[in-house]
C-alpha positions as CSV (number, residue, x, y, z in Angstrom):
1,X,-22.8,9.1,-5.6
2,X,-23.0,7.8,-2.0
3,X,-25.8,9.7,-0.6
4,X,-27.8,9.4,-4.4
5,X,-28.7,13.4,-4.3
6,X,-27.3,16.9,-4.4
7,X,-26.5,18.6,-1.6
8,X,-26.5,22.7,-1.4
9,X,-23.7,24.0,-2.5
10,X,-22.6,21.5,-4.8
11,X,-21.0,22.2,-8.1
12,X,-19.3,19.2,-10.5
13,X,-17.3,20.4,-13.5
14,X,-14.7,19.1,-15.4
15,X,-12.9,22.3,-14.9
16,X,-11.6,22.6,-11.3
17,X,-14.9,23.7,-9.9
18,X,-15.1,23.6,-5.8
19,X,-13.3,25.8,-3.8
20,X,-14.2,25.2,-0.5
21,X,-14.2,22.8,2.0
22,X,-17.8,21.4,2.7
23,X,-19.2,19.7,5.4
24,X,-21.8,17.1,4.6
25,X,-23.6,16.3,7.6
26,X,-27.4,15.0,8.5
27,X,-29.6,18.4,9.0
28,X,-33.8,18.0,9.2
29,X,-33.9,20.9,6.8
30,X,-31.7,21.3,4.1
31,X,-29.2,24.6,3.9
32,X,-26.1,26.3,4.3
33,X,-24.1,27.1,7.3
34,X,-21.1,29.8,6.0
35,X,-17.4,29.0,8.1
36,X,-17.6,32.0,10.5
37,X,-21.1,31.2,12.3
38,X,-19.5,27.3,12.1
39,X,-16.7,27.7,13.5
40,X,-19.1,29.8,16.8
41,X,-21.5,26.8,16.9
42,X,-20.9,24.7,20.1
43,X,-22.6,21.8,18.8
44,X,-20.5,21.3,16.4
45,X,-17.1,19.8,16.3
46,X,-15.2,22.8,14.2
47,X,-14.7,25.6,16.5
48,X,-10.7,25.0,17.1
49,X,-10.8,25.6,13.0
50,X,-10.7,29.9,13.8
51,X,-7.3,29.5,13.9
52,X,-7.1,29.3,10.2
53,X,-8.6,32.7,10.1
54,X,-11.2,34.7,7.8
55,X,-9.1,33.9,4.5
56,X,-9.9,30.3,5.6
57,X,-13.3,30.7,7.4
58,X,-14.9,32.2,3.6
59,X,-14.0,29.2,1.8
60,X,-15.5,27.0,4.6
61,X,-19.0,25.8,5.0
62,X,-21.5,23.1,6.1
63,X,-23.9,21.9,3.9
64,X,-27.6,20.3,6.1
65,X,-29.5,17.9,4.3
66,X,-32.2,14.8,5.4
67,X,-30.1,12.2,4.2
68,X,-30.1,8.9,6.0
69,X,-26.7,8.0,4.8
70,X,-25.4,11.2,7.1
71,X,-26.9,9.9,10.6
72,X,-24.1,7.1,10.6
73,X,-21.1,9.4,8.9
74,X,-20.3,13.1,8.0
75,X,-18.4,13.8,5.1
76,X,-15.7,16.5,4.6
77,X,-15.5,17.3,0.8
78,X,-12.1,19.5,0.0
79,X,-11.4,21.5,-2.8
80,X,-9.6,20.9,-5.9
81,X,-6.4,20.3,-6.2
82,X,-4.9,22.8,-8.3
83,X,-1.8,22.0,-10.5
84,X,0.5,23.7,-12.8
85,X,0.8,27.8,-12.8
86,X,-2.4,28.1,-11.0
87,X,-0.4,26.1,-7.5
88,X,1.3,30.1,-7.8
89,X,-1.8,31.8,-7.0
90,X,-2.0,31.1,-2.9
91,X,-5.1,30.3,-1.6
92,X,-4.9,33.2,1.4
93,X,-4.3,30.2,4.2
94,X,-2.4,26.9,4.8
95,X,-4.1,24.5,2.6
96,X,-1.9,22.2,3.9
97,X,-2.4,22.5,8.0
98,X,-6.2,22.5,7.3
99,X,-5.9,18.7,5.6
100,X,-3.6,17.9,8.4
101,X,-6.0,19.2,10.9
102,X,-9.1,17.1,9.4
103,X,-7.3,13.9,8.9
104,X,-5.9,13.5,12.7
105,X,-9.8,13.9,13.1
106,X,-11.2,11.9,11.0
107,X,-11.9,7.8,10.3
108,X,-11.1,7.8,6.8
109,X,-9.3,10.0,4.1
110,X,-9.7,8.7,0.4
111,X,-7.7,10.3,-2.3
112,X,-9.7,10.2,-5.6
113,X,-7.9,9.3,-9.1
114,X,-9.1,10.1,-12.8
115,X,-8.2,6.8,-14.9
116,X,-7.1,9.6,-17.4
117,X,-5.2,12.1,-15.1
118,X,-2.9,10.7,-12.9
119,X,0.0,13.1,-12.8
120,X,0.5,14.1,-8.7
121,X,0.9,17.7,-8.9
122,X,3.0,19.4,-6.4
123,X,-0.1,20.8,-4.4
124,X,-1.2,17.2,-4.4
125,X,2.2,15.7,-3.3
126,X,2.1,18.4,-0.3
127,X,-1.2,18.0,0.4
128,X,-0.7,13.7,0.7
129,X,3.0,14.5,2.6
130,X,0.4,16.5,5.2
131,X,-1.3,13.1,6.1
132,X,1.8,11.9,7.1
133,X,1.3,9.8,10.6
134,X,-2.5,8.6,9.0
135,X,-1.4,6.0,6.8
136,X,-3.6,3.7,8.1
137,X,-6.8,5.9,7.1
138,X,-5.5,6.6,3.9
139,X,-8.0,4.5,0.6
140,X,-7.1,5.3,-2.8
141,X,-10.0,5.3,-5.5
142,X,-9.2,5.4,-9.6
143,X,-12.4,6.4,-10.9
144,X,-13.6,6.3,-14.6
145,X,-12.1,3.3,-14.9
146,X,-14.8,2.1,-17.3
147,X,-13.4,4.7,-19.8
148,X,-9.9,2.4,-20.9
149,X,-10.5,-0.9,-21.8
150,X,-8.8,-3.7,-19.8
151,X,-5.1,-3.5,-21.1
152,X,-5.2,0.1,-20.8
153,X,-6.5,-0.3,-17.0
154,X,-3.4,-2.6,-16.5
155,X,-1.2,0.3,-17.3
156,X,-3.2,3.1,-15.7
157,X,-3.5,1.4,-12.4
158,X,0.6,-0.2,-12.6
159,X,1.2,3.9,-13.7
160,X,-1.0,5.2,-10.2
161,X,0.9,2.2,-7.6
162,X,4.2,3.8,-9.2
163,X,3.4,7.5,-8.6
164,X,1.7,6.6,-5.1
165,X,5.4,4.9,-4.0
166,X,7.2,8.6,-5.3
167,X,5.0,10.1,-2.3
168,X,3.8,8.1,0.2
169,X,7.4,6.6,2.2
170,X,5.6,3.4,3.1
171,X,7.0,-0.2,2.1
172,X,3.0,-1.2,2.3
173,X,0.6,-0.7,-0.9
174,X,-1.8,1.0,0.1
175,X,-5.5,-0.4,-1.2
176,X,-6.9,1.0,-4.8
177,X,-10.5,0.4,-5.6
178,X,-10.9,0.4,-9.1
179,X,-14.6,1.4,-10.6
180,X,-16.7,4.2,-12.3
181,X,-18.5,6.1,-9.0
182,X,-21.5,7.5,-11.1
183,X,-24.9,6.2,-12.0
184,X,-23.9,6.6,-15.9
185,X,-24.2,3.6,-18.1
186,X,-20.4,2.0,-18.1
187,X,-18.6,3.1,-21.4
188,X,-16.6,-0.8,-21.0
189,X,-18.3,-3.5,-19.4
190,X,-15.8,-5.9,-19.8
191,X,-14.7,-5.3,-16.0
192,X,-18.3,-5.0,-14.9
193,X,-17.9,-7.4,-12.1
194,X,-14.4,-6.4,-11.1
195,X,-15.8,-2.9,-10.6
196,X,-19.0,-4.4,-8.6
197,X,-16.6,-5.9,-6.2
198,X,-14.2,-3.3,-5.5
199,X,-17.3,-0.9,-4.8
200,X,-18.4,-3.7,-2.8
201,X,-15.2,-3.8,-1.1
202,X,-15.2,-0.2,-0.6
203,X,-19.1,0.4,0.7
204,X,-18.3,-2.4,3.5
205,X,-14.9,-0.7,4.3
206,X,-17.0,2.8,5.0
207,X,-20.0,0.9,6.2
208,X,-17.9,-0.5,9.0
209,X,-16.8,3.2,10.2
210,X,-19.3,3.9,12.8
211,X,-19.2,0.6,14.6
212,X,-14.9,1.3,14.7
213,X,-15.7,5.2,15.7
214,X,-15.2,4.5,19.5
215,X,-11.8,2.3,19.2
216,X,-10.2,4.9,16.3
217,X,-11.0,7.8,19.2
218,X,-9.4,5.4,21.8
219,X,-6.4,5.1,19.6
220,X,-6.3,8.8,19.1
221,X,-5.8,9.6,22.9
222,X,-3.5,6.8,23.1
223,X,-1.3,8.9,20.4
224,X,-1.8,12.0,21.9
225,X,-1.1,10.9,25.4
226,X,2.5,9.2,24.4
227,X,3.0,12.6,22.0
228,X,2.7,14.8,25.4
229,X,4.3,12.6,27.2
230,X,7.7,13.2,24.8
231,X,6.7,16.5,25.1
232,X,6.7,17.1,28.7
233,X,10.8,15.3,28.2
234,X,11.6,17.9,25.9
235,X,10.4,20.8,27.4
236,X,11.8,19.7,30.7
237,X,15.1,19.6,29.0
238,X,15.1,22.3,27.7
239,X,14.2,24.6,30.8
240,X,17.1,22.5,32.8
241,X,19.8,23.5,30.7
242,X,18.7,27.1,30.0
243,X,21.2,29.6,32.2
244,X,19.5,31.1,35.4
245,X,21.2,35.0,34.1
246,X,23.3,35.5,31.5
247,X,23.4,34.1,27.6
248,X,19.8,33.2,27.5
249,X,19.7,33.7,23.7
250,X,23.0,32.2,22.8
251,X,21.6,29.0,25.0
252,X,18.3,29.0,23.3
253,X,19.6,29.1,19.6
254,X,22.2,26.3,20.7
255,X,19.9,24.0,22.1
256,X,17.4,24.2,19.0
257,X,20.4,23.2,16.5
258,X,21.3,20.7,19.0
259,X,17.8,19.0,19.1
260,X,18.5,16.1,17.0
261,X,20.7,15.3,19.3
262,X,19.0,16.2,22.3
263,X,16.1,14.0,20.8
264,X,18.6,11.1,20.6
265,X,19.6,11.3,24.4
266,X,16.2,11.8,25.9
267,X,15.3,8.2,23.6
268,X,18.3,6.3,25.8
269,X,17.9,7.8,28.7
270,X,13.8,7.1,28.9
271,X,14.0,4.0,26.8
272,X,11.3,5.9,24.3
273,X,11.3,4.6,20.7
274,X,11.7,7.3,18.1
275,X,8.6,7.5,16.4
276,X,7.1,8.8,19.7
277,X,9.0,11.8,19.0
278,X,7.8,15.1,16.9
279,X,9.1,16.0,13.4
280,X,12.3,17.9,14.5
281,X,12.4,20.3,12.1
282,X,9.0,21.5,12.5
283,X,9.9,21.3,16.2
284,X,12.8,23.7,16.0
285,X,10.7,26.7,13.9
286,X,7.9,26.7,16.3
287,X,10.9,26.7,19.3
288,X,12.0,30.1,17.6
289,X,8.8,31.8,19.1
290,X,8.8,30.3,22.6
291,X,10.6,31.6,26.1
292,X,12.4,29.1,27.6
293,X,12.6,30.4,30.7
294,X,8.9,30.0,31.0
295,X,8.7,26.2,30.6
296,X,8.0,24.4,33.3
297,X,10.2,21.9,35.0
298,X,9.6,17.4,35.1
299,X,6.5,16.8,37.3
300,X,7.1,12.7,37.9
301,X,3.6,12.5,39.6
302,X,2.2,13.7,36.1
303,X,4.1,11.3,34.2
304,X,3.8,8.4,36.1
305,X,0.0,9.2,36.5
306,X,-0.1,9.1,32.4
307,X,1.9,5.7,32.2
308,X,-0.7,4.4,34.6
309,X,-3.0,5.2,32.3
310,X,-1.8,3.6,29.1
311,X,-1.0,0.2,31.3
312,X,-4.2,-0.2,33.4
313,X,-6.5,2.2,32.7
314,X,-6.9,2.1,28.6
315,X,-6.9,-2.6,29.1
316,X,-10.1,-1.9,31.2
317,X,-11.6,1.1,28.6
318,X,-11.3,-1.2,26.1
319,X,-13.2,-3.8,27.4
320,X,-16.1,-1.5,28.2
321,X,-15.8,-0.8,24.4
322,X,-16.2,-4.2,23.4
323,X,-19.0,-5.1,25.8
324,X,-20.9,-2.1,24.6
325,X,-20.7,-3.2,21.2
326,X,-21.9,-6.3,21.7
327,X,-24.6,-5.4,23.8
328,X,-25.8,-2.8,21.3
329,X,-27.0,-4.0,17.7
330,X,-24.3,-3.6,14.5
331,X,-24.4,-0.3,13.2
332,X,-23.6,0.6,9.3
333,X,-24.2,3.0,7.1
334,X,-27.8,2.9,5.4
335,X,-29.5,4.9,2.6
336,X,-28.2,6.2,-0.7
337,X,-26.1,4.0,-2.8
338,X,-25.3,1.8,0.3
339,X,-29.0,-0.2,-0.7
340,X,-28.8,-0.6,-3.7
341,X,-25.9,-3.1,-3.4
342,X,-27.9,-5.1,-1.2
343,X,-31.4,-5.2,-2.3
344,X,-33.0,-7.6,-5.3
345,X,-31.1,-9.9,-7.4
346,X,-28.3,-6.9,-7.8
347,X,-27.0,-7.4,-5.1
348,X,-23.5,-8.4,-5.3
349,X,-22.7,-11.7,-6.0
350,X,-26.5,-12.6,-6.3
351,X,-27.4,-15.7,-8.6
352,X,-23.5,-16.4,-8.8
353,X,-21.0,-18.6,-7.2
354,X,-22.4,-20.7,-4.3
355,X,-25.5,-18.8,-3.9
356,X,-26.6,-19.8,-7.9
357,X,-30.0,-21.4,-7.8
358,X,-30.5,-20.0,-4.5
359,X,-34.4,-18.7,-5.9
360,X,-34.9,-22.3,-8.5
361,X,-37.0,-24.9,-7.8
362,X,-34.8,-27.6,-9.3
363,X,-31.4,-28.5,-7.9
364,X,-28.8,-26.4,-9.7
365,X,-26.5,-29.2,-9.6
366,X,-29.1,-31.5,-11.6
367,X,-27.9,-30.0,-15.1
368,X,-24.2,-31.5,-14.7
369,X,-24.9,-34.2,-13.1
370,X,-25.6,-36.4,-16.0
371,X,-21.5,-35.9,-16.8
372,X,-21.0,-36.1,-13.2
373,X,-22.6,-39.8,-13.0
374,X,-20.7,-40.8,-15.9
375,X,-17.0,-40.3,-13.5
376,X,-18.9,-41.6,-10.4
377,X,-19.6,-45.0,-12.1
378,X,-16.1,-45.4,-13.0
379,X,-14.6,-44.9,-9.3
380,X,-16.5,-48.5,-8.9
381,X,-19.0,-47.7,-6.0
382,X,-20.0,-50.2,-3.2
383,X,-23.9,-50.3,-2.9
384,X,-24.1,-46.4,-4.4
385,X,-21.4,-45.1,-2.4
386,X,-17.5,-44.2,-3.3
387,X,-15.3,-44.1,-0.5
388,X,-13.2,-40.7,0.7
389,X,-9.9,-42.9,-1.1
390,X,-11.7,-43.3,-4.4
391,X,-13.2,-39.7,-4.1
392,X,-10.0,-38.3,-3.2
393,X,-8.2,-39.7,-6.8
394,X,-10.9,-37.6,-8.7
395,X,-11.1,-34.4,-6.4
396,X,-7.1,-33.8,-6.9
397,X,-7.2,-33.6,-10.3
398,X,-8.6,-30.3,-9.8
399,X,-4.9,-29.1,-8.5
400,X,-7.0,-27.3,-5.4
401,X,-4.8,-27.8,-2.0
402,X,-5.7,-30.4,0.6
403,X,-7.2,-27.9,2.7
404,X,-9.9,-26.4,0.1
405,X,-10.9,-30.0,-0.7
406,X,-11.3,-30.5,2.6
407,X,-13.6,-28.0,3.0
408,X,-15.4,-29.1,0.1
409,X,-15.5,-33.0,1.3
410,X,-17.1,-31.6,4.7
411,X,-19.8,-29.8,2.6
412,X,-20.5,-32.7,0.4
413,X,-20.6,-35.5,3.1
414,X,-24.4,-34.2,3.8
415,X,-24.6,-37.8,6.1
416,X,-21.1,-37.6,7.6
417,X,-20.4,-41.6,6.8
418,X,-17.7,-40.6,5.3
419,X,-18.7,-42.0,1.4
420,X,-19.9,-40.0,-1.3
421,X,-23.2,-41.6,-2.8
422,X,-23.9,-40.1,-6.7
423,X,-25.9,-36.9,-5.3
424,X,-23.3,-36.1,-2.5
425,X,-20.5,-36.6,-5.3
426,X,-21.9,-34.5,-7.8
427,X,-22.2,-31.7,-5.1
428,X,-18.5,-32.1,-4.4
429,X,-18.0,-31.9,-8.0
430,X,-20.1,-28.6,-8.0
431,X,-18.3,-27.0,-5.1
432,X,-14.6,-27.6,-7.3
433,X,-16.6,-26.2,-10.2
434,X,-17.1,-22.8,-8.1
435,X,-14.1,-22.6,-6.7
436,X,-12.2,-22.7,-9.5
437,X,-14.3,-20.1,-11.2
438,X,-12.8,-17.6,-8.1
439,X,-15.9,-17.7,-5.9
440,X,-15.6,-18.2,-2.3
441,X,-17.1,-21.3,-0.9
442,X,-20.0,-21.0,1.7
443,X,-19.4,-21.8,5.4
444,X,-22.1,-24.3,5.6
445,X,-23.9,-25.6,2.8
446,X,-27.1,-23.5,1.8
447,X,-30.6,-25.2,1.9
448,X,-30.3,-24.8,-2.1
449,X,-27.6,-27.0,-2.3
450,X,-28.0,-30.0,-0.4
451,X,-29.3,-32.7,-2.5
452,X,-32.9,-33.7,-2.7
453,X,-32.3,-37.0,-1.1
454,X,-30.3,-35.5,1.8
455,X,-33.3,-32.9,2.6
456,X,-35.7,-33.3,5.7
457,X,-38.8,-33.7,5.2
458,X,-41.6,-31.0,5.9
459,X,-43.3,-32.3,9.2
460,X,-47.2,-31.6,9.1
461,X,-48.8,-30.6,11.9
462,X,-51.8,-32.8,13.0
């Protein structure tokens, strides 16, 4: 749907139909790339992926295409979920650890809902559990939504927020876009432009990814570099209290069903909050494996060199960031179905809202302004003008707050004297009309609204 074209290797069913994990990325010849020469290729970013092993490596591929919608974003497109006696059947390797190892990597992880299956199956709960720590990444799409009408859509989408809050432990909603993602006519329109603005909504949210690419990697190493940091605490406990002789083994299973608590010292004792920390559990099974004995004492120089770096160094890296980004020009996402939402009078919100009679020759106001005279000539105006007082009995009425009509007296007072003559008025008027009809008002007033009495002039040159 985004890039508006197949891509090799694609298959859409409504039976679960890919197995594989594809990566959709810009090629100048279109093709496949199978998992094992991928994971070999040094230009690209999946070699630490052979840990996953052949099982893995089969059902892995890249898929090359000339799309211009892939020079500003790759996109990783992962298999089916699989849900009742078919979760039985393994799938040869960790589904799980290869989600979890592409969403510390990537910018954005959305989870896609049918409007008419919304049961989380188990695979799905795990697989969701596995982005644990990535919250902030996480986008939630219900798609088909044009196949319930609206009532049903209320109960559908209250039905998904419920099952979400089962399995993701946040007290945050996290943000649904609602729409049908297909280039099919829409089976209801009823929510036509309530499904235009979420896929608005959702188009700038991924179009804004690459120019956020350099600050989500800065935030990454941040992580990591506080994560090694708790590390290098542990490990250097750990070695301390191991015996230098005897009871090695006795010492080592001790200290692993004492690490909650050892994790609970090291937080006082280094003033380290505890979500810095590992997930302890996971901690103590890959402890199991490991020789204590061979881990390396506290280094101070090392640790003090790494909280130099999150206190000076990463301030001044980030203002590099920023002055690159303004030196260099905005970039988003282009091609596919990212243009069509902008071109023509489809684009969203075109011909609606504050930009209506943006392409007319006659004032758009002119039509109401007949009824709008008849209220102006009762708010007894001094030579053609009301002032803000009488102006201000009318423009409550509309229940708006003070600082939306506000706003809107700014806009309307074209002149800035501070009176409303019948033209400004009727604008005013206007301006209440859209907003109450849930449009946004415009920051400044566009050329198309400012009354014909109020416009400049076309200067001819002599």
């Amino acid at each position: 749907y985004l890039l508006e074209q197949d891509f090799p290797g694609m298959r859409i069913g409504p039976e679960p139909t890919t197995d594989s994990f594809i990566a959709v990325m810009y090629g100048d010849t279109e093709g496949n790339v199978p998992g094992n020469a991928l994971v070999v290729d040094p230009k690209k970013p999946f070699r630490k992926l052979s840990r996953f092993g052949n099982a893995f490596l089969n059902r892995f591929m890249c898929s090359q295409l000339p799309n211009q919608v892939l020079k500003s974003i790759s996109i990783i497109d992962s298999p089916g979920i699989l849900s009742g006696e078919k979760q039985r059947i393994s799938r040869g390797y960790d589904f799980c650890q290869v989600l979890q190892w592409f969403a510390e990597r990537v910018d954005r992880i959305i989870l896609l809902f049918d409007a008419h299956k919304l049961d989380i199956s188990d695979e799905f709960s795990e697989a969701i559990k596995s982005f644990r720590g990535q919250d902030d990444k996480i986008r939630v799409v219900l798609n088909k939504a044009d196949q319930v009408d609206t009532q049903q859509l209320m109960r559908v989408y209250g039905a998904l927020m419920w099952s979400l809050g089962k399995v993701i432990d946040t007290p945050e909603v996290l943000r649904v876009y609602i729409g049908s993602f297909w280039a099919h006519p829409l089976r209801n329109t009823e929510n036509r432009r309530l499904f235009e603005a979420e896929a608005q909504d959702l188009f700038k949210d991924i179009q804004s990814l690459p120019q956020k690419a350099a600050v989500r990697k800065l935030n990454d190493l941040i992580k990591r570099a506080r994560l090694a940091k708790v590390h290098a605490y542990i490990i250097s406990y750990l070695k301390k209290e191991m015996p230098s002789v005897f009871g090695k083994e006795n010492k080592k299973k001790e200290l692993i069903n004492r690490l909650p608590e050892i994790y609970i010292q090291l937080q006082r004792e280094y003033h380290i909050s505890a979500g810095d920390f590992p997930d302890c559990l996971k901690m103590q099974e890959l402890l199991e494996n490991c020789d204590f004995t061979k881990f390396h004492s506290l280094k101070p120089k090392l640790i003090e060199a790494v909280d130099n770096m999150l206190a000076n160094k990463i301030a001044s890296l980030m203002n590099l960031i920023r002055q690159e980004e303004s030196n260099m020009p905005t970039e988003m996402v282009h091609g596919g179905a990212f243009d069509g939402t902008m071109a023509g009078p489809f684009g969203h919100g075109y011909g609606e809202g504050a930009k209506e009679g943006a392409d007319e020759d006659e004032w758009v106001v002119a039509k109401d302004k007949p009824a709008y005279d008849e209220i102006f000539y009762t708010l007894s105006p001094i030579n053609g003008k009301i002032s803000g007082i009488s102006a201000k009995k009318e423009m409550v009425t509309s229940k708006l707050p003070n600082s939306v009509l506000g706003k809107i007296w700014k806009l309307a007072d074209c002149d800035g004297d501070g009176m409303l003559d019948d033209e400004e008025f009727a604008l005013a008027k206007h301006l209440i009309k859209i907003k109450l009809d849930g449009y946004e008002l415009p920051g400044s007033l566009p050329s198309h609204l400012v009354p014909p009495s109020h416009r400049k002039p076309f200067q001819t040159a002599e």
